[in-house]
KOLSE-187492 format. One record per residue: residue in three letters; x, y, z of N, C-alpha, C, O in turn. Coordinates in steps of 0.02 Angstrom, whole numbers. Layout:
    r     n_X     n_Y     n_Z    ca_X    ca_Y    ca_Z     c_X     c_Y     c_Z     o_X     o_Y     o_Z
  ALA       X       Y       Z       X       Y       Z       X       Y       Z       X       Y       Z
...
END
This chain:
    r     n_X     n_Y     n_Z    ca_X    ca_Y    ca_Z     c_X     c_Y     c_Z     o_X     o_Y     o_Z
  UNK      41     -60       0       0       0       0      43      63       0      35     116     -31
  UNK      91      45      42     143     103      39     159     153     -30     159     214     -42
  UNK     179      74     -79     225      92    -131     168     130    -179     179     182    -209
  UNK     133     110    -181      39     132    -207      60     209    -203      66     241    -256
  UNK      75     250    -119      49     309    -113     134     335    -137     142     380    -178
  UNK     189     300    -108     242     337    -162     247     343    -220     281     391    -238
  UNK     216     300    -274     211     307    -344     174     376    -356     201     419    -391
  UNK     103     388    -322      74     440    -353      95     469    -313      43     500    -299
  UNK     144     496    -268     159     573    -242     229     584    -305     243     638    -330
  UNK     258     528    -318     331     558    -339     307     546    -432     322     587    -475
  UNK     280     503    -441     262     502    -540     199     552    -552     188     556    -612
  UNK     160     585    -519     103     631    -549     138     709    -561     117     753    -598
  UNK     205     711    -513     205     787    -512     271     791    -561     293     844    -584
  UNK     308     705    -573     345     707    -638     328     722    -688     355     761    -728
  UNK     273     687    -693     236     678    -770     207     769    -763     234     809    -801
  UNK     174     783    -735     151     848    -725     215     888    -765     209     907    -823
  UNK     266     895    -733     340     936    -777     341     928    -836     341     973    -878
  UNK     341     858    -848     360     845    -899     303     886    -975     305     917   -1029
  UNK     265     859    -931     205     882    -993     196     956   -1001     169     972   -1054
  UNK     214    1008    -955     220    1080    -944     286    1106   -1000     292    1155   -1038
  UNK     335    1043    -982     395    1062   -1025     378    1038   -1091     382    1085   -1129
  UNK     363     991   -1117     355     968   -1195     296    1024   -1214     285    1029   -1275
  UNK     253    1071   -1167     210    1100   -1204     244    1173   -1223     225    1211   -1268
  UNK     296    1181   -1182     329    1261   -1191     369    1234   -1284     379    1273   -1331
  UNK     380    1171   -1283     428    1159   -1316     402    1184   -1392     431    1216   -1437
  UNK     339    1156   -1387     296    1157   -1436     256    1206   -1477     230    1202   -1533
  UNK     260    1245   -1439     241    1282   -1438     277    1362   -1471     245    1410   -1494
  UNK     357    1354   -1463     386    1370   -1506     436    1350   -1556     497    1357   -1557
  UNK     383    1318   -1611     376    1299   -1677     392    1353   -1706     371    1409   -1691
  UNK     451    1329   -1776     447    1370   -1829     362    1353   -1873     319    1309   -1863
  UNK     365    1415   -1926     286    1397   -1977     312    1417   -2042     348    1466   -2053
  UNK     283    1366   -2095     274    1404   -2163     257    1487   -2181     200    1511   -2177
  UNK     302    1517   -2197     273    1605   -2217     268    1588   -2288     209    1572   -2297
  UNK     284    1586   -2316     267    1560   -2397     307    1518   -2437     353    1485   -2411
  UNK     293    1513   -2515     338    1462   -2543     316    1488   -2617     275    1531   -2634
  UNK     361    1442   -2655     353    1490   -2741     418    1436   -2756     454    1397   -2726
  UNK     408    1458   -2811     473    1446   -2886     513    1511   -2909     486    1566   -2918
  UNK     554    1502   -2915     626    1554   -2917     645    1530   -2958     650    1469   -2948
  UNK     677    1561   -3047     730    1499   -3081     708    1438   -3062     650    1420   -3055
  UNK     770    1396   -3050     775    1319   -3068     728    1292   -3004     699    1238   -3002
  UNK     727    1334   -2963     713    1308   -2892     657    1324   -2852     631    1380   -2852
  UNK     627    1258   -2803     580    1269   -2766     595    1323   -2709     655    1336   -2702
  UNK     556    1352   -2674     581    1371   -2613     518    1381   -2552     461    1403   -2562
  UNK     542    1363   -2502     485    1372   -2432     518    1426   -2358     565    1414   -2321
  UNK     483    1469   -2359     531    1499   -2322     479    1499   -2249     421    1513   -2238
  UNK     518    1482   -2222     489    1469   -2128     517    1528   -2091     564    1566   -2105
  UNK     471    1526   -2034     490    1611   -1969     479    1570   -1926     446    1519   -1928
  UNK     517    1598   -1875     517    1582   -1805     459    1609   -1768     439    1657   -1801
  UNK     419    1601   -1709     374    1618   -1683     356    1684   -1678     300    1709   -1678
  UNK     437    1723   -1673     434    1807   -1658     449    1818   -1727     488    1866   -1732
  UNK     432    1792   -1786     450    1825   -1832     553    1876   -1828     573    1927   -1855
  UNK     585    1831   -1786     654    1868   -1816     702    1840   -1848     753    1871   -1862
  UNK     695    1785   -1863     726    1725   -1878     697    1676   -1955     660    1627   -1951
  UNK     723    1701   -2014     704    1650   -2056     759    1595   -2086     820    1598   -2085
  UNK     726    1557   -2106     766    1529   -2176     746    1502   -2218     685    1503   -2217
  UNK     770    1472   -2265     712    1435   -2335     749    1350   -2328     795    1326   -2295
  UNK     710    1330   -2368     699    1246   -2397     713    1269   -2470     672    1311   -2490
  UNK     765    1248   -2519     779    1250   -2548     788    1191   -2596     836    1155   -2582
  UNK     739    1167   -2665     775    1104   -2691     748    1107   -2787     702    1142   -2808
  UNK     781    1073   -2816     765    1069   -2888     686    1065   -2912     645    1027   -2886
  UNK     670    1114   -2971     600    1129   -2999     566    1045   -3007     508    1026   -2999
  UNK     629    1005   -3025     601     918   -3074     584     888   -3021     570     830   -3039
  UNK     574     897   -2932     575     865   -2868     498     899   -2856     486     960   -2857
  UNK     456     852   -2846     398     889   -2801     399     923   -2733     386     983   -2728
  UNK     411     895   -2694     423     917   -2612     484     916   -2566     522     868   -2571
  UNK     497     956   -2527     555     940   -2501     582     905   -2462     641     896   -2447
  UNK     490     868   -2433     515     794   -2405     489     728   -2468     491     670   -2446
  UNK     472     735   -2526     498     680   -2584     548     685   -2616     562     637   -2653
  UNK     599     751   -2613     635     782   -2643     705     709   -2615     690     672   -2568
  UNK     756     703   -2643     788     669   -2625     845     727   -2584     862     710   -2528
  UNK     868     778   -2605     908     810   -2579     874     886   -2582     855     913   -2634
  UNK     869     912   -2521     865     980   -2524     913    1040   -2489     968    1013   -2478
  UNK     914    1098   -2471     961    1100   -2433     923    1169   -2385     891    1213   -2414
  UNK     931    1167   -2320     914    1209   -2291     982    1274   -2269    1039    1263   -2248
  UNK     950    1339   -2284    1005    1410   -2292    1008    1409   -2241     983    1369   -2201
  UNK    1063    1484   -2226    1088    1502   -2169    1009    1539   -2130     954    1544   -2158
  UNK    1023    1554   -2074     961    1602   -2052     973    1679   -2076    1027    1707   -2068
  UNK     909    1713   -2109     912    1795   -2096     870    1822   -2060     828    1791   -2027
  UNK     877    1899   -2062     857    1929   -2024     779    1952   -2007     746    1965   -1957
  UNK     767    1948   -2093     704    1964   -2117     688    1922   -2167     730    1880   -2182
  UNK     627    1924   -2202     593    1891   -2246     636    1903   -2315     664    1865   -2355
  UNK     628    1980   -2310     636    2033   -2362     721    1995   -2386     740    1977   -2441
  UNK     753    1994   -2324     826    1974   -2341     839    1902   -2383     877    1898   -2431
  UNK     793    1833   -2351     802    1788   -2368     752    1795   -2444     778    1746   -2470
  UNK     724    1808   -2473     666    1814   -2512     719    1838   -2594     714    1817   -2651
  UNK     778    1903   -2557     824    1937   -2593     850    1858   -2626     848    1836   -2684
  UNK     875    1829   -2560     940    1787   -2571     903    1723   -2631     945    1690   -2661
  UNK     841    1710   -2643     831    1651   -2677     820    1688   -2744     823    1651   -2793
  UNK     804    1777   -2759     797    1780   -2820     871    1793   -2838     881    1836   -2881
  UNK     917    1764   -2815     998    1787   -2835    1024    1697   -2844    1083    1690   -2828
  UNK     998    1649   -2861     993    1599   -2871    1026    1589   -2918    1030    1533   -2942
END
């Protein structure tokens, strides 16, 4: 009976953390801001939650997606949209 009442004093307020922490985690997700064709190439450009932080998904026009794509390549981060948006029409 003992071990009964140590399980739920010490595993409810674990699990409790835990699930507080995987939700902060989640919560800041990058998101799709848009996507298009440039020249030869696809592109998807993702933001960070606060919008300060982008970068693109980058892969060949003859590849549908960039997860059927066999190789794609993900850029450096910029500052702005405007910046990374520059960098794929310089392709």
């Amino acid at each position: 009976m003992k071990l009964i009442q140590i399980l739920k004093v010490a595993v409810i307020p674990v699990l409790t953390v835990f699930s507080f922490l995987s939700t902060s985690n989640t919560a800041l997700a990058d998101y799709l801001t848009s996507n298009g064709i440039e020249g030869k190439y696809h592109y998807e450009l993702w933001s960070s939650d606060d919008n300060k932080d982008y970068y693109l998904k980058i892969w060949p026009n003859d590849q549908g997606s960039p997860e059927s794509a066999p190789s794609y390549s993900i850029t450096r981060h910029f500052s702005s949209s405007r910046e990374a948006l520059s960098y794929v029409g310089n392709l």
